[in-house]
C-alpha positions in Angstrom: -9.6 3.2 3.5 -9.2 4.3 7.2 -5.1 4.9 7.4 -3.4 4.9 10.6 -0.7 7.2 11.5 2.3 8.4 14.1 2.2 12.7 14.6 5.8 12.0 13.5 4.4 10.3 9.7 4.5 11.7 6.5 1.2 12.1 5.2 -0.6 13.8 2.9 -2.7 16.8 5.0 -4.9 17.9 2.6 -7.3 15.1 2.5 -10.0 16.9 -0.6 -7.0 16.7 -3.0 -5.5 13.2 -1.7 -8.8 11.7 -2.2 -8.9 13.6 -5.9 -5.0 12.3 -6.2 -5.6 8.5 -5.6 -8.7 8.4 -7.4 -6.7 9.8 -10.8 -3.7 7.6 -9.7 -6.0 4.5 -9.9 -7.8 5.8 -13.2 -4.3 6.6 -14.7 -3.1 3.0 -13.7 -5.9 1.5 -15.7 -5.0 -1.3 -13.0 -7.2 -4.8 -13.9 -8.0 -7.8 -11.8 -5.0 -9.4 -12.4 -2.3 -7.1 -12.6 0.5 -6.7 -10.2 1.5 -3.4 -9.3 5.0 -1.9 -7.6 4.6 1.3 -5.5 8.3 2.6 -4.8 8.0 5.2 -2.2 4.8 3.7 -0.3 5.1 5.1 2.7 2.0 3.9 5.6 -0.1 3.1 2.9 -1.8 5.6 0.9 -2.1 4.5 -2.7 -1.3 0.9 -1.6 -4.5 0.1 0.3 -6.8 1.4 -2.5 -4.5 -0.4 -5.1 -5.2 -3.7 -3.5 -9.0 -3.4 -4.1 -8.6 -3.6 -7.7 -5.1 -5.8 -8.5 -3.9 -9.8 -7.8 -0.9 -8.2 -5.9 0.4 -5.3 -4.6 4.2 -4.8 -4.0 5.0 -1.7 -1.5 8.9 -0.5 -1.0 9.5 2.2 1.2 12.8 3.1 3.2 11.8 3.9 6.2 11.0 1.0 8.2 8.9 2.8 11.0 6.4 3.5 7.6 6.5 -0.2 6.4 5.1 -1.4 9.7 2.5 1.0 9.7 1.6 0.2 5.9 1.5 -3.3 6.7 -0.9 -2.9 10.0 -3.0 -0.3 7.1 -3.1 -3.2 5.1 -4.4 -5.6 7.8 -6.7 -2.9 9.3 -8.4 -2.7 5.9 -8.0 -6.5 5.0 -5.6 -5.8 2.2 -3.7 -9.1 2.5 -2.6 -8.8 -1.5 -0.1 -6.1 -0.1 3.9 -6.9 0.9 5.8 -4.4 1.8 9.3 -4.3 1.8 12.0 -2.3 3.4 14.8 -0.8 0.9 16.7 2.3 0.7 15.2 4.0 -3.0 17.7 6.7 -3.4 20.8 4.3 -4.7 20.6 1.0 -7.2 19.6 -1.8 -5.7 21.7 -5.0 -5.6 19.3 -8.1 -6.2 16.2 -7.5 -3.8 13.4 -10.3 -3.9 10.8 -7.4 -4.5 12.5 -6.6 -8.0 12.4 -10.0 -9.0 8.8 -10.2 -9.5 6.5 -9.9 -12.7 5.2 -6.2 -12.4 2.3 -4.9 -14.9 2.3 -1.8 -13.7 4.2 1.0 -11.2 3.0 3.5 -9.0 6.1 6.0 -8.2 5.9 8.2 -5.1 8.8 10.1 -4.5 10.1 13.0 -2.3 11.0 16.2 -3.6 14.4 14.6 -4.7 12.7 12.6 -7.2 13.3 9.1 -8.2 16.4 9.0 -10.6 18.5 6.6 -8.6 15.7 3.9 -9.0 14.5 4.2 -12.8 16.8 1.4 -14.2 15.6 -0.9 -12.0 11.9 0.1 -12.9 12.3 0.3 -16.6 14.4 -3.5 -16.1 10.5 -4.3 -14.6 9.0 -4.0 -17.8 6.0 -2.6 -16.2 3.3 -1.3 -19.8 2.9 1.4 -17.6 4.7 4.0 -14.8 2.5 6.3 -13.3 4.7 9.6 -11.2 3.7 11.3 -8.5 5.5 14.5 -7.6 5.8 17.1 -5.1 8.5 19.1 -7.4 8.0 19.6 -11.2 11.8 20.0 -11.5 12.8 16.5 -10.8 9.7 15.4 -12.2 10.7 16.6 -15.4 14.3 15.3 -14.9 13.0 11.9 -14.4 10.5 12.1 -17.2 13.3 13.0 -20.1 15.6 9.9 -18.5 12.3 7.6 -18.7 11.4 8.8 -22.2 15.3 9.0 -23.4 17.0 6.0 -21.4 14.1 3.6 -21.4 12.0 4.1 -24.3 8.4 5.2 -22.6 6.1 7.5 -23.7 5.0 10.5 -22.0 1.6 10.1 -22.4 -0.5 12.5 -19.8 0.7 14.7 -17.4 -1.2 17.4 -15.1 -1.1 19.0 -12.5 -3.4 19.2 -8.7 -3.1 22.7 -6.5 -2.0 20.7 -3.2 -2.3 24.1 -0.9 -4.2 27.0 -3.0 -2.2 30.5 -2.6 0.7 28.5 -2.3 3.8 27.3 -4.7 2.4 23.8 -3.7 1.3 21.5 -6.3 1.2 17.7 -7.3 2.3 16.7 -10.6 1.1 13.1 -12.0 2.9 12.1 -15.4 1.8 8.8 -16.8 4.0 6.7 -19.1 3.5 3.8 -21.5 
């Protein structure tokens, strides 16, 4: 997937380990030919356009709306026309958005360093067989993990962890839950 960007995007810079990241992310998903999959936290596109390859449907919510046009040009670019992206603020409940109305199989989370706690009712209400969480910070990684596994009834079932920046305190977490 060829992914285009603004200087002012988020991405991921270290393209070795985001290559090694979505590839585990799609193995981890165990994502079949008919499954539809949520990403929350989609950004322009970087797990999105890969999912597409291998599900019916591929629903992308991110926040920031400069990101969602980009992911949906990324989508075009690499004829992923399975993908919608929506635009919705993540970090507080959401009312009744069309996106959560769908059937979901599985969910692909994303989030910042703040984590993802405001939106894990509304993904556990999915009934998604599977969650897998992508983090930049263990700490809210771990918060969200007890409130999946204590709130909502999943099972941590593989978790791990990828060196983002070696010599640094930079890692990325990935948690899968069932």
């Amino acid at each position: 997937a060829r992914l285009f960007f603004r200087p002012s995007d988020f991405i991921q810079i270290h393209a070795g380990i985001n290559r090694r990241m979505i590839d585990q992310a799609l193995e981890l998903l165990e994502v079949r030919g008919s499954d539809t999959v949520l990403e929350l936290f989609a950004g322009l596109g970087n797990f999105s356009v890969p999912l597409a390859r291998r599900a019916a449907r591929v629903i992308t919510v991110e926040g920031e709306a400069g990101l969602v046009e980009r992911a949906r040009d990324n989508a075009k670019a690499n004829a992923a026309d399975n993908i919608t992206a929506h635009v919705d603020n993540l970090f507080e409940p959401p009312a009744q958005p069309a996106w959560l109305a769908e059937r979901v199989d599985k969910v692909l989370i994303d989030p910042p360093r703040s984590g993802a706690l405001e939106i894990l009712d509304a993904v556990a209400a999915t009934g998604a067989t599977r969650i897998v969480y992508c983090s930049c910070h263990p700490a809210t990684l771990a918060r969200d993990a007890h409130e999946l596994v204590h709130k909502h009834g999943y099972r941590l079932t593989h978790a791990g962890v990828m060196d983002m920046f070696p010599h640094t305190a930079h890692i990325e977490s990935m948690a899968v839950f069932d």
